[in-house]
N, CA, C and O atoms as CSV, one atom per row, in Angstrom:
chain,resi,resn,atom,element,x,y,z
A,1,UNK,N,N,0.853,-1.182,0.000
A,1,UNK,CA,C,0.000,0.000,0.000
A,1,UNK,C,C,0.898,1.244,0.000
A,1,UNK,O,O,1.598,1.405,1.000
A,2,UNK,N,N,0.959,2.005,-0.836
A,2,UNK,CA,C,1.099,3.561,-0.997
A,2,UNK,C,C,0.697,4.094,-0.327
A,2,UNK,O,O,-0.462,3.897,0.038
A,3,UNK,N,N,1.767,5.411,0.363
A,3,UNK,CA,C,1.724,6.313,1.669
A,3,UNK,C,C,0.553,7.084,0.564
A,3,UNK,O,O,0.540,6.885,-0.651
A,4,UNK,N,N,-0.585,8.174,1.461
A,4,UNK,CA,C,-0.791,9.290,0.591
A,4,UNK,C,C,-0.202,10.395,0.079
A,4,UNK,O,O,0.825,10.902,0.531
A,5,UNK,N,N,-0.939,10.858,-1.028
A,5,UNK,CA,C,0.029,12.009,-1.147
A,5,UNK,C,C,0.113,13.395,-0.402
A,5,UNK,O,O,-0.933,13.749,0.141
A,6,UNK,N,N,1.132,14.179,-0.302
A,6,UNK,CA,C,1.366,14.831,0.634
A,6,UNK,C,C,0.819,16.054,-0.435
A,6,UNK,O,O,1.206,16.136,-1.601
A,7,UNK,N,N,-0.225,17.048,0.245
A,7,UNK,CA,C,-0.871,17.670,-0.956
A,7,UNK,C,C,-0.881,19.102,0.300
A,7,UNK,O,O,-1.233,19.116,1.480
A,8,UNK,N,N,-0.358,20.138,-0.553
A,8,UNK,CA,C,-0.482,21.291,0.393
A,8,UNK,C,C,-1.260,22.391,-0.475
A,8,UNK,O,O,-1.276,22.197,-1.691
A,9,UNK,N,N,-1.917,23.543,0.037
A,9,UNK,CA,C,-2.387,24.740,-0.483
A,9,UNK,C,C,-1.799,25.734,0.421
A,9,UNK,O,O,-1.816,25.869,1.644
A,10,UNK,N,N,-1.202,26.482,-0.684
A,10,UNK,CA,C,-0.208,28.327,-0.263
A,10,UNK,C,C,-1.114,29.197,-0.435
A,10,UNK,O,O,-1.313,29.718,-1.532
A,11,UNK,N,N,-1.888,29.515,0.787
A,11,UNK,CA,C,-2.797,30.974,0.353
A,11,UNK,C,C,-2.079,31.945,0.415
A,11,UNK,O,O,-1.198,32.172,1.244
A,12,UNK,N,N,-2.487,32.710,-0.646
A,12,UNK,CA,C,-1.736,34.054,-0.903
A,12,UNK,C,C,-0.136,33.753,-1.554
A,12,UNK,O,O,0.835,34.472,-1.317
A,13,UNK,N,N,-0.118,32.549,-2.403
A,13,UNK,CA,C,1.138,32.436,-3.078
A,13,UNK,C,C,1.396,33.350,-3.925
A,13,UNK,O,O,0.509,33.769,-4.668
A,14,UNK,N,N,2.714,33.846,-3.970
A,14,UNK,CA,C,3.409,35.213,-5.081
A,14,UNK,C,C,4.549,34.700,-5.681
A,14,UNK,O,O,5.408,34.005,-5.138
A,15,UNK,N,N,4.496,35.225,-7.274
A,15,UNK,CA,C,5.665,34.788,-7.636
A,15,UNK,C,C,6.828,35.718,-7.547
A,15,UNK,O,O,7.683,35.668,-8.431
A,16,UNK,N,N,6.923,36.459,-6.681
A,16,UNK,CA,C,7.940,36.879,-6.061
A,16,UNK,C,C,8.563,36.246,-5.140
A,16,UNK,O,O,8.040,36.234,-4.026
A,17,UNK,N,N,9.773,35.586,-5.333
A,17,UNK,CA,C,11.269,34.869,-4.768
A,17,UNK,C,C,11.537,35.110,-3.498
A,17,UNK,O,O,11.750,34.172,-2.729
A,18,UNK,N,N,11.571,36.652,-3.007
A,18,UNK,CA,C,11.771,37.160,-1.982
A,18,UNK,C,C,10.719,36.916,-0.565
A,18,UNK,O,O,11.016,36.744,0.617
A,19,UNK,N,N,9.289,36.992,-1.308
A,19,UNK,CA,C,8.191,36.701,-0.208
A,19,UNK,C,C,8.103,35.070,0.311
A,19,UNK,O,O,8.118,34.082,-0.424
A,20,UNK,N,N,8.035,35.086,1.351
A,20,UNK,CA,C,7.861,33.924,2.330
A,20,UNK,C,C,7.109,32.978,1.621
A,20,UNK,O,O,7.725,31.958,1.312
A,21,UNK,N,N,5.717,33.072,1.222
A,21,UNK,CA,C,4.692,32.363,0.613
A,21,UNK,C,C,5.591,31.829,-0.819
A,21,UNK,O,O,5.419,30.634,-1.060
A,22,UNK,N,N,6.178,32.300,-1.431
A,22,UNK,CA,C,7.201,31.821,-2.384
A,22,UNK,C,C,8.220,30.696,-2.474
A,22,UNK,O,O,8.601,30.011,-3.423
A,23,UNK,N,N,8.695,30.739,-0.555
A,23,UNK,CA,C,9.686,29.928,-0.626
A,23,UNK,C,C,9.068,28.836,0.010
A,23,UNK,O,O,9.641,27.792,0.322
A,24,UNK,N,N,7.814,29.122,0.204
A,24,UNK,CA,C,7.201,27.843,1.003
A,24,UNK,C,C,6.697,26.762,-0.195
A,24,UNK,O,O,6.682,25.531,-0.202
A,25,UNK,N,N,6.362,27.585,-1.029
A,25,UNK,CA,C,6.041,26.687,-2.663
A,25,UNK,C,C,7.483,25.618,-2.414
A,25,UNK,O,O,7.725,24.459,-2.078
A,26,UNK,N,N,8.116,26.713,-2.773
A,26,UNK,CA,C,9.809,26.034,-2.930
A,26,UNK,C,C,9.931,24.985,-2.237
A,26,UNK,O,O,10.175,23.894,-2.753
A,27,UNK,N,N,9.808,25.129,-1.206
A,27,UNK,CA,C,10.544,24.183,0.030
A,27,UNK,C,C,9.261,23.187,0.214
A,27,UNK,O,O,9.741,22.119,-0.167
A,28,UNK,N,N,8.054,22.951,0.539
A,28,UNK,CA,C,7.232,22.052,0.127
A,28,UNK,C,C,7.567,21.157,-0.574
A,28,UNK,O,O,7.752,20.073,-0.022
A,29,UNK,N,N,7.849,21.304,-2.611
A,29,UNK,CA,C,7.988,21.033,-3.425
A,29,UNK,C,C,9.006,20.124,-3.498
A,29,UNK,O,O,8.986,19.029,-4.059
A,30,UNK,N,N,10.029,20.722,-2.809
A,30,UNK,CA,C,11.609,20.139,-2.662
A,30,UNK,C,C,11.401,18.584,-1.580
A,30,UNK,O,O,11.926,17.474,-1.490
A,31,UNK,N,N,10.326,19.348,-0.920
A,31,UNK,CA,C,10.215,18.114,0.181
A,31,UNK,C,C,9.105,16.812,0.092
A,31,UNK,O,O,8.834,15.932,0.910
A,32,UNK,N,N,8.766,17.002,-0.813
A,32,UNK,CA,C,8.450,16.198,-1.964
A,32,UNK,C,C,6.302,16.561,-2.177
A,32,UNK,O,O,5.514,15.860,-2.811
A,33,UNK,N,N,6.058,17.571,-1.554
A,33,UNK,CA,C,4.467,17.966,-1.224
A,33,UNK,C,C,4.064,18.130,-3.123
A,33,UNK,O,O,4.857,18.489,-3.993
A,34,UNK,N,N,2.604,17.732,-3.308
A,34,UNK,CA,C,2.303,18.336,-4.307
A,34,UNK,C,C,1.725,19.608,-3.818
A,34,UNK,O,O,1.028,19.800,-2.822
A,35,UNK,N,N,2.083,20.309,-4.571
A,35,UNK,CA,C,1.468,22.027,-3.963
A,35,UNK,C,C,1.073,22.641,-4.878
A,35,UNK,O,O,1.611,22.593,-5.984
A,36,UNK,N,N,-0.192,23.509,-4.540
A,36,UNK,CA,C,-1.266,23.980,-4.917
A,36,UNK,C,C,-0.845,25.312,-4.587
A,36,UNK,O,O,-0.799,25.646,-3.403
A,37,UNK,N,N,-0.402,26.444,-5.891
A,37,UNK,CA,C,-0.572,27.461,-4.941
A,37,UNK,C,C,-2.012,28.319,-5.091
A,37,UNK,O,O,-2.891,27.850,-5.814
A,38,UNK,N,N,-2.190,29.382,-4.502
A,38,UNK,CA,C,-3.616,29.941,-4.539
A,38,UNK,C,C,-3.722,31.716,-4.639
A,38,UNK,O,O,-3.021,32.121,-3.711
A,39,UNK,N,N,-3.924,32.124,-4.895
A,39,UNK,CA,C,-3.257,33.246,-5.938
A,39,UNK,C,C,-5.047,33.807,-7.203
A,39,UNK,O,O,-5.334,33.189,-8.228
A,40,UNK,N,N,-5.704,34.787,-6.768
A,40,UNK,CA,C,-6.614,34.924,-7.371
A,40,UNK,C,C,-6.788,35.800,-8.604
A,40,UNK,O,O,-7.735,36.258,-9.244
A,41,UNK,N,N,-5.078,35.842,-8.673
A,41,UNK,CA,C,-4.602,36.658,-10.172
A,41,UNK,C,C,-4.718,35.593,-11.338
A,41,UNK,O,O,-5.004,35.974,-12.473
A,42,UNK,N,N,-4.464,34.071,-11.015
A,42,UNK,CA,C,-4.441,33.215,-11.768
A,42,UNK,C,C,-2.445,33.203,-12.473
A,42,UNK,O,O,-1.538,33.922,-12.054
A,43,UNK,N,N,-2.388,32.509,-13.201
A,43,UNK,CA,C,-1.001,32.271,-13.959
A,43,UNK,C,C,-0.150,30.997,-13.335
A,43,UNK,O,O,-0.655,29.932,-12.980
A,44,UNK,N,N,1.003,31.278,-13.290
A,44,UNK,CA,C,1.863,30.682,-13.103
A,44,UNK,C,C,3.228,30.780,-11.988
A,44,UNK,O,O,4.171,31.561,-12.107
A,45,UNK,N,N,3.069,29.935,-11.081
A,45,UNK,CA,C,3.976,30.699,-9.571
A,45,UNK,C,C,5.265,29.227,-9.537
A,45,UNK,O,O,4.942,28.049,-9.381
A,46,UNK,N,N,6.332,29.608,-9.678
A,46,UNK,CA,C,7.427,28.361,-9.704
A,46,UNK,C,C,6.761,27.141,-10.780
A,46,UNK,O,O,6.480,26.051,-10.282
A,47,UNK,N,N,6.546,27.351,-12.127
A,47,UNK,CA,C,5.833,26.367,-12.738
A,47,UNK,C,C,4.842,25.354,-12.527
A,47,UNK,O,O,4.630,24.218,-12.952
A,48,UNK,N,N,4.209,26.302,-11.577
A,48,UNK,CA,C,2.952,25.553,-11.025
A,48,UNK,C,C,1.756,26.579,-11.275
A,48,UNK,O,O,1.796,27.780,-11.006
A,49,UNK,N,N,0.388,25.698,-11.993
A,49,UNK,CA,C,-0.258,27.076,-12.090
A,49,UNK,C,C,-1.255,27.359,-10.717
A,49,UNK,O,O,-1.547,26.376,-10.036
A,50,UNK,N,N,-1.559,28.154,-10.482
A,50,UNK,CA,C,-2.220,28.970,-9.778
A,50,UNK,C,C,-3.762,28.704,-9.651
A,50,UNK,O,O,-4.474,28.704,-10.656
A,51,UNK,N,N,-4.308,28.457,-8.273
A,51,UNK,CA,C,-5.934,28.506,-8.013
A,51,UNK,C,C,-5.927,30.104,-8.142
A,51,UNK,O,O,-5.045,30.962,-8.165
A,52,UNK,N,N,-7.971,30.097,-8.250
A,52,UNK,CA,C,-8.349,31.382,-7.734
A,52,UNK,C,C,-8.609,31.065,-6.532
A,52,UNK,O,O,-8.380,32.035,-5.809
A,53,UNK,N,N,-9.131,29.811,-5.718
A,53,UNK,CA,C,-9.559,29.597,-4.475
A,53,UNK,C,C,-9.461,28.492,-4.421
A,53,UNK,O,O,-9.053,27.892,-5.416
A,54,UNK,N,N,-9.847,27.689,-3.066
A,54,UNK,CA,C,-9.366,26.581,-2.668
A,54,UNK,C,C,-10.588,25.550,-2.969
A,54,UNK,O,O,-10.449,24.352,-3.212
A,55,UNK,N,N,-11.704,26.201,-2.909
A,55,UNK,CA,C,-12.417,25.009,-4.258
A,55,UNK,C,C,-12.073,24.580,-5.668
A,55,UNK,O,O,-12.137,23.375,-5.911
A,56,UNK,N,N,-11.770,25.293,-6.483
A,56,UNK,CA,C,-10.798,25.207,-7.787
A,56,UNK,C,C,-10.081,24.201,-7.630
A,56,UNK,O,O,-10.436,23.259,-8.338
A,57,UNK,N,N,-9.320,24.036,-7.068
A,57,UNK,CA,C,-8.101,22.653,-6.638
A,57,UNK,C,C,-8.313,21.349,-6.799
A,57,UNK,O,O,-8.907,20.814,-5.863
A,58,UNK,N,N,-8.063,20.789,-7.540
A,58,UNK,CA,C,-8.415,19.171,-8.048
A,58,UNK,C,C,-8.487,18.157,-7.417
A,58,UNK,O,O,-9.156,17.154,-7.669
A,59,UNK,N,N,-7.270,18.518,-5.894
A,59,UNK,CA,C,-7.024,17.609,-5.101
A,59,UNK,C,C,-8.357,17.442,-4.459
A,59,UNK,O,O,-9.228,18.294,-4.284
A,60,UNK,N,N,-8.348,15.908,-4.072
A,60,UNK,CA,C,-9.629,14.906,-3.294
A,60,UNK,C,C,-9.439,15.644,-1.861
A,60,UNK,O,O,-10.421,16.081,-1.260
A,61,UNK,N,N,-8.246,15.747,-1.397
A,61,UNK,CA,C,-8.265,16.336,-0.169
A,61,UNK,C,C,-6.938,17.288,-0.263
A,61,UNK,O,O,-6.174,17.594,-1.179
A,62,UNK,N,N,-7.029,17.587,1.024
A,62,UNK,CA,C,-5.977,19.029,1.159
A,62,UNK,C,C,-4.871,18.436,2.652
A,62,UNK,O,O,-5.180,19.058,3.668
A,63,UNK,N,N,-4.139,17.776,2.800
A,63,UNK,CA,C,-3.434,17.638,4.461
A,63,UNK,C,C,-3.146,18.506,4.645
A,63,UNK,O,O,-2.995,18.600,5.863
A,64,UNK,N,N,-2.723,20.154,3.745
A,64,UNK,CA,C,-2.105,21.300,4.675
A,64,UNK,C,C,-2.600,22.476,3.813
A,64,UNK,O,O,-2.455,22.544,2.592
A,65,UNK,N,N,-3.199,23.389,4.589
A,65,UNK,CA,C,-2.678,24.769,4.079
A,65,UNK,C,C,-2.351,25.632,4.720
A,65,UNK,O,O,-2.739,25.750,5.883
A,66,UNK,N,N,-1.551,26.472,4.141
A,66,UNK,CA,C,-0.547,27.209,4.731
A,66,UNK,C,C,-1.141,28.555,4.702
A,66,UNK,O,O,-2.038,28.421,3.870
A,67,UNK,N,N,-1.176,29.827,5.131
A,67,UNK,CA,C,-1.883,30.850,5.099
A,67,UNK,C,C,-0.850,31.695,4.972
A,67,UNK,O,O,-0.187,31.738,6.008
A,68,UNK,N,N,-0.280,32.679,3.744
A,68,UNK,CA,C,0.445,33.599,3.994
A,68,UNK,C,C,-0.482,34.834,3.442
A,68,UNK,O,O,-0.069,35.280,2.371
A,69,UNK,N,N,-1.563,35.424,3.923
A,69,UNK,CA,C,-2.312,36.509,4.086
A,69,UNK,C,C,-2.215,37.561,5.305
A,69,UNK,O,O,-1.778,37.267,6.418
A,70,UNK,N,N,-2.753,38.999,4.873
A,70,UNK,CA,C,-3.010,39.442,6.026
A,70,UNK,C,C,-4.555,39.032,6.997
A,70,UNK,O,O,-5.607,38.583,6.540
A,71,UNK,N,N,-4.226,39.370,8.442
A,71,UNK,CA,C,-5.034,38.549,8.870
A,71,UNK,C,C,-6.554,39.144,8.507
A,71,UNK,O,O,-7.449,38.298,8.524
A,72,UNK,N,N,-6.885,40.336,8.223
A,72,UNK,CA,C,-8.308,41.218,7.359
A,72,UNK,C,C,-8.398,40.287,6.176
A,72,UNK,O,O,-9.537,40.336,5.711
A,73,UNK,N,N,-7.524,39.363,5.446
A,73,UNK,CA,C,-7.741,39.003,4.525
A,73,UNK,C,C,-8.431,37.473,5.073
A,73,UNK,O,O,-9.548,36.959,5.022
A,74,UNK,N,N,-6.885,37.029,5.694
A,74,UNK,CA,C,-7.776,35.570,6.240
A,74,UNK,C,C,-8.836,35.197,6.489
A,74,UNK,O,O,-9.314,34.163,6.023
A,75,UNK,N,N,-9.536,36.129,7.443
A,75,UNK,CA,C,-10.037,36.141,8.291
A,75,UNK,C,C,-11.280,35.301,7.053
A,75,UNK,O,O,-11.571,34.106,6.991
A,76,UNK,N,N,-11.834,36.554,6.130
A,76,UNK,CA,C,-12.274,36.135,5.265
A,76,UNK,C,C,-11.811,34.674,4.404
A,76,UNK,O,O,-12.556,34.188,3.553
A,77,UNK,N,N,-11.157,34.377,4.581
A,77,UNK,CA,C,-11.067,32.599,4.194
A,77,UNK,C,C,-11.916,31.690,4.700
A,77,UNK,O,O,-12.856,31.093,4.175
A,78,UNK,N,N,-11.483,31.659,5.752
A,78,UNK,CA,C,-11.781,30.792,7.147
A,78,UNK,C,C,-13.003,29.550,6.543
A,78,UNK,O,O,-12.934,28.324,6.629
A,79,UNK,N,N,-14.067,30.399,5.938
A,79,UNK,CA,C,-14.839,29.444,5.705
A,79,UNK,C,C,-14.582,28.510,4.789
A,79,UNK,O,O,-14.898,27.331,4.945
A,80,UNK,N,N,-14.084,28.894,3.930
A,80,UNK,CA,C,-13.231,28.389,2.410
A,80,UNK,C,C,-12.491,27.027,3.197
A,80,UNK,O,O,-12.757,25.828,3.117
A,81,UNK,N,N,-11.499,27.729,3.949
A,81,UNK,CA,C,-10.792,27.092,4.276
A,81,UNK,C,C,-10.838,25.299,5.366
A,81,UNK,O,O,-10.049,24.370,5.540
A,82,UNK,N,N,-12.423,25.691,5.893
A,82,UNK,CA,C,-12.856,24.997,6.708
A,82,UNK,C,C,-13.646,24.081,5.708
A,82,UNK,O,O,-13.577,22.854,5.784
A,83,UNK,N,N,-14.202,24.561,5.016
A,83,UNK,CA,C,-15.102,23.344,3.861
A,83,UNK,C,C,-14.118,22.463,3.407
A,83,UNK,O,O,-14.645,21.374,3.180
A,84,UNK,N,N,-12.754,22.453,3.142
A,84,UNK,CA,C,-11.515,21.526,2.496
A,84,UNK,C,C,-11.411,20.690,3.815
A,84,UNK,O,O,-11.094,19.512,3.652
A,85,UNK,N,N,-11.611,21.080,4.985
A,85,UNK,CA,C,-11.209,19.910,6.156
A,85,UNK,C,C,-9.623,19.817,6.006
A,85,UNK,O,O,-9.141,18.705,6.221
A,86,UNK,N,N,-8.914,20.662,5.725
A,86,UNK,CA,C,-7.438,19.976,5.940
A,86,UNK,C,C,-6.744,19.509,7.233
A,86,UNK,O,O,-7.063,20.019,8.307
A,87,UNK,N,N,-5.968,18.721,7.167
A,87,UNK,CA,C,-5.712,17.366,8.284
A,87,UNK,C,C,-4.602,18.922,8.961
A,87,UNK,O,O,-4.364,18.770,10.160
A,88,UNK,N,N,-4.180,19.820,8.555
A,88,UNK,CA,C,-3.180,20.858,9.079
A,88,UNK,C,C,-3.720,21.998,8.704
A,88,UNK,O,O,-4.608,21.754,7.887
A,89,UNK,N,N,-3.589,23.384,8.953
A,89,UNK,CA,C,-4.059,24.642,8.698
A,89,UNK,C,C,-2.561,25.037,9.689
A,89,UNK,O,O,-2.327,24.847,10.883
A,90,UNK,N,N,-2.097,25.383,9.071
A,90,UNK,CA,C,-0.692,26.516,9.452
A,90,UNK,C,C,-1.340,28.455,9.076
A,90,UNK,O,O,-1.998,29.000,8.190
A,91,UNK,N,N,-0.636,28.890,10.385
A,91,UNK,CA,C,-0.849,30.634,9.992
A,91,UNK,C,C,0.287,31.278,10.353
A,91,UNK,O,O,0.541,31.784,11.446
A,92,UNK,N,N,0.927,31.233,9.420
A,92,UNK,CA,C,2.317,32.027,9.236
A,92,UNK,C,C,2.657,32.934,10.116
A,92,UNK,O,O,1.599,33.174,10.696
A,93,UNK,N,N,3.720,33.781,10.713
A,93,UNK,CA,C,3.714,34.659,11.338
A,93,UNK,C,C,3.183,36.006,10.343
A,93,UNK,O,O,3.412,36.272,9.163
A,94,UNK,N,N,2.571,36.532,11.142
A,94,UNK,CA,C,2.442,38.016,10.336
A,94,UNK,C,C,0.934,37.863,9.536
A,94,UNK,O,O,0.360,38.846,9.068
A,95,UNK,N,N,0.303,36.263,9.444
A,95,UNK,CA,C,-0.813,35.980,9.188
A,95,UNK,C,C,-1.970,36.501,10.224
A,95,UNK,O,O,-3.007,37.112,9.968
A,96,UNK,N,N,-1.451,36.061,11.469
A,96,UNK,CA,C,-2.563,35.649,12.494
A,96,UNK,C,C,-3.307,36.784,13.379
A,96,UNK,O,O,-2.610,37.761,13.650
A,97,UNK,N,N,-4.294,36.776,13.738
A,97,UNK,CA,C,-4.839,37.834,14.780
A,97,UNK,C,C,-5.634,36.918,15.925
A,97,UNK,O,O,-6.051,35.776,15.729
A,98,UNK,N,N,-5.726,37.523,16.914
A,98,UNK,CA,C,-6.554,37.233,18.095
A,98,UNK,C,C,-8.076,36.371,17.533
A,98,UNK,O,O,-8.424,35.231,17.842
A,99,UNK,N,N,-8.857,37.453,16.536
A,99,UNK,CA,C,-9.834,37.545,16.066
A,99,UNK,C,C,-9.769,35.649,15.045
A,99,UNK,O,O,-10.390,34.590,15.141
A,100,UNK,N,N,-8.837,36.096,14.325
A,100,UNK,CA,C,-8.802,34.841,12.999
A,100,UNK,C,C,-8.815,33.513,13.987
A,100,UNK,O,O,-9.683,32.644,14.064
A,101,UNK,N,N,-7.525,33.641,14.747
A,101,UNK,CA,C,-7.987,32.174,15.260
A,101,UNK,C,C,-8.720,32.136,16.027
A,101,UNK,O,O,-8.406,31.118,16.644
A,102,UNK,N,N,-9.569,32.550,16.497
A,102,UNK,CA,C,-10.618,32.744,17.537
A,102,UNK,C,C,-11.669,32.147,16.379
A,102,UNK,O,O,-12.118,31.000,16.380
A,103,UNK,N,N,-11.905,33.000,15.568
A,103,UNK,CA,C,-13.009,32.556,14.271
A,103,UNK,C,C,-12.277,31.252,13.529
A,103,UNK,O,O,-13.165,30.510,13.109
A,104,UNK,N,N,-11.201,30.829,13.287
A,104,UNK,CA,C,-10.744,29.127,12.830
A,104,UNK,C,C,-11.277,28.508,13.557
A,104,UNK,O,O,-12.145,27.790,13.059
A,105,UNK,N,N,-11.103,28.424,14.975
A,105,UNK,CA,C,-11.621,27.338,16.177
A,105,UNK,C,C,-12.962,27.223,16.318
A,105,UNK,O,O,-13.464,26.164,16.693
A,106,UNK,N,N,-13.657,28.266,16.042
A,106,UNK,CA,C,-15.283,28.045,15.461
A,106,UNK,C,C,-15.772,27.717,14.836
A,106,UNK,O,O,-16.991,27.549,14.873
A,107,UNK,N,N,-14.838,27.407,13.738
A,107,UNK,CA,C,-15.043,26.872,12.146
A,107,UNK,C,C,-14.885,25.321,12.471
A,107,UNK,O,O,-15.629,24.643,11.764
A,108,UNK,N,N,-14.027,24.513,13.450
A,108,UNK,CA,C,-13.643,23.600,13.896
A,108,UNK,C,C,-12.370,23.155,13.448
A,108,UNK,O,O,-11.912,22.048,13.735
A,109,UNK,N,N,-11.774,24.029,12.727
A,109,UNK,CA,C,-9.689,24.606,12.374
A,109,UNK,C,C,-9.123,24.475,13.984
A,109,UNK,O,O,-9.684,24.977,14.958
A,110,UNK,N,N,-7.955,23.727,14.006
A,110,UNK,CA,C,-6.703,23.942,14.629
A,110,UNK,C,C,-6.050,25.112,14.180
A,110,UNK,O,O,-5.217,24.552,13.468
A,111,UNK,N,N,-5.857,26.044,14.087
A,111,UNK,CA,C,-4.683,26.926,13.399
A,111,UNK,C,C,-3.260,26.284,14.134
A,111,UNK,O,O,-3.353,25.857,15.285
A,112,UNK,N,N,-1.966,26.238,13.422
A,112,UNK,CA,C,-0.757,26.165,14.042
A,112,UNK,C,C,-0.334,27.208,13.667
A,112,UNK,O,O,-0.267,27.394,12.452
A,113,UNK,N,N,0.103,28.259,14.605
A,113,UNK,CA,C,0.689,29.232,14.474
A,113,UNK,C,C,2.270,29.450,14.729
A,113,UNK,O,O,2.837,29.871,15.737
A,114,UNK,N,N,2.867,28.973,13.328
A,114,UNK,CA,C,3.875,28.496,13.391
A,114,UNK,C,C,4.317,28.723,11.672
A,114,UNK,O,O,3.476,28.717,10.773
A,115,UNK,N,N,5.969,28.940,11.425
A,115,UNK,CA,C,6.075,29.304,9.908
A,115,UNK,C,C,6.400,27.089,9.648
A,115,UNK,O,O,6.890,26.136,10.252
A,116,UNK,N,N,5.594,27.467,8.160
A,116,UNK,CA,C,4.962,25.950,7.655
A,116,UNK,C,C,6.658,25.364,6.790
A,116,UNK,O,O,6.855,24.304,6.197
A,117,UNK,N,N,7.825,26.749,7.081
A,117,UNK,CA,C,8.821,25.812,6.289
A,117,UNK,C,C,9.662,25.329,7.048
A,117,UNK,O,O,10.390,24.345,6.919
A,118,UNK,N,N,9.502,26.289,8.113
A,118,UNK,CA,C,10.625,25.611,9.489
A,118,UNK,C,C,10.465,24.315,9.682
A,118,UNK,O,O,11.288,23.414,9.517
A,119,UNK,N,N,8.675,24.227,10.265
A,119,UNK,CA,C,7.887,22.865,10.344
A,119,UNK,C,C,8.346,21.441,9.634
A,119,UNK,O,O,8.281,20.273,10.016
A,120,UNK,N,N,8.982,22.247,8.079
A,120,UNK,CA,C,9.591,20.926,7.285
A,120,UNK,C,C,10.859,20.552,7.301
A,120,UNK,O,O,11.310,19.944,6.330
A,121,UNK,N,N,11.530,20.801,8.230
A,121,UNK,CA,C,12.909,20.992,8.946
A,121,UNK,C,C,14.040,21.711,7.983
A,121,UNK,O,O,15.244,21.454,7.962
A,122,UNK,N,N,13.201,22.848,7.059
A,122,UNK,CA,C,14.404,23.579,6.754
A,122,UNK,C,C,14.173,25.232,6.570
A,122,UNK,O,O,13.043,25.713,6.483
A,123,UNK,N,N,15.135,25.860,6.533
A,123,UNK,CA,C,14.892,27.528,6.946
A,123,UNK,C,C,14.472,28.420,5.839
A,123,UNK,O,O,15.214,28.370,4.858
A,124,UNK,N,N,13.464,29.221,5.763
A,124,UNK,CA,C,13.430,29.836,4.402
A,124,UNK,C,C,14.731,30.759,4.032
A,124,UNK,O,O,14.660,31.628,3.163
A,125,UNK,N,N,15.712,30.540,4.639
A,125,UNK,CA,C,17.117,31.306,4.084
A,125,UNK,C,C,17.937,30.239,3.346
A,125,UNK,O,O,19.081,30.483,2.961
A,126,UNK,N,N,17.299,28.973,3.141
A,126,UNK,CA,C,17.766,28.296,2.352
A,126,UNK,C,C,17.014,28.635,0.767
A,126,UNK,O,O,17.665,28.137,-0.152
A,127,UNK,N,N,16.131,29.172,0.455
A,127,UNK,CA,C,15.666,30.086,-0.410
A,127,UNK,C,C,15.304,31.097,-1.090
A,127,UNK,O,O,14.244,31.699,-1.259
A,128,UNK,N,N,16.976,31.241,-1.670
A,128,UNK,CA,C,17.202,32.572,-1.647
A,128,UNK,C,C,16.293,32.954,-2.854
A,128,UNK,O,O,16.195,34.130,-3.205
């Protein structure tokens, strides 16, 4: 029997190199995740194309998504985010407010408030 696949969604993925949500594509990818990024410009982010939202996404299920939004933005997810059931919900630093995870845990979300590349035992300064 085959492990599942390790399937992540990057809210607020940019194809800018420099932003966090960028290197988390990266480093996911590297670590062998299929990743979804999510991006409501549409195109193309590290040769992967781009959701408008996390219904769009093909995957049967979701084990992680990662939140690199502001938290006025999140906040507004939440529900999105709670209909996928993912087995993880990470909220980046600089994501989170009092309010958001207060409203995740109502949704019946764990938030881990914690950065999702450290989590994969490597540093986003390994992506430059």
């Amino acid at each position: 029997m085959t492990a599942p696949e390790k399937t992540v969604a990057v809210v607020g993925a940019s194809a800018d190199r420099n932003k966090f949500s960028n290197k988390s594509i990266r480093a996911h990818a590297q670590q062998g995740w299929h990743v979804f990024p999510v991006n409501p410009k549409g195109g193309e982010i590290e040769g992967l194309p781009t959701y408008p939202n996390l219904q769009a996404i093909p995957a049967a299920s979701l084990q992680r998504v990662t939140m690199y939004v502001p938290p006025t933005v999140g906040i507004g997810l939440l529900e999105e985010i709670a209909e996928r059931s993912p087995t993880e919900f990470f909220v980046n630093p600089g994501a989170e407010s009092p309010e958001l995870v207060e409203r995740a845990r109502a949704l019946g979300l764990e938030p881990i408030l914690a950065c999702s590349i450290v989590e994969l035992g490597v540093s986003p300064a390994e992506f430059p």
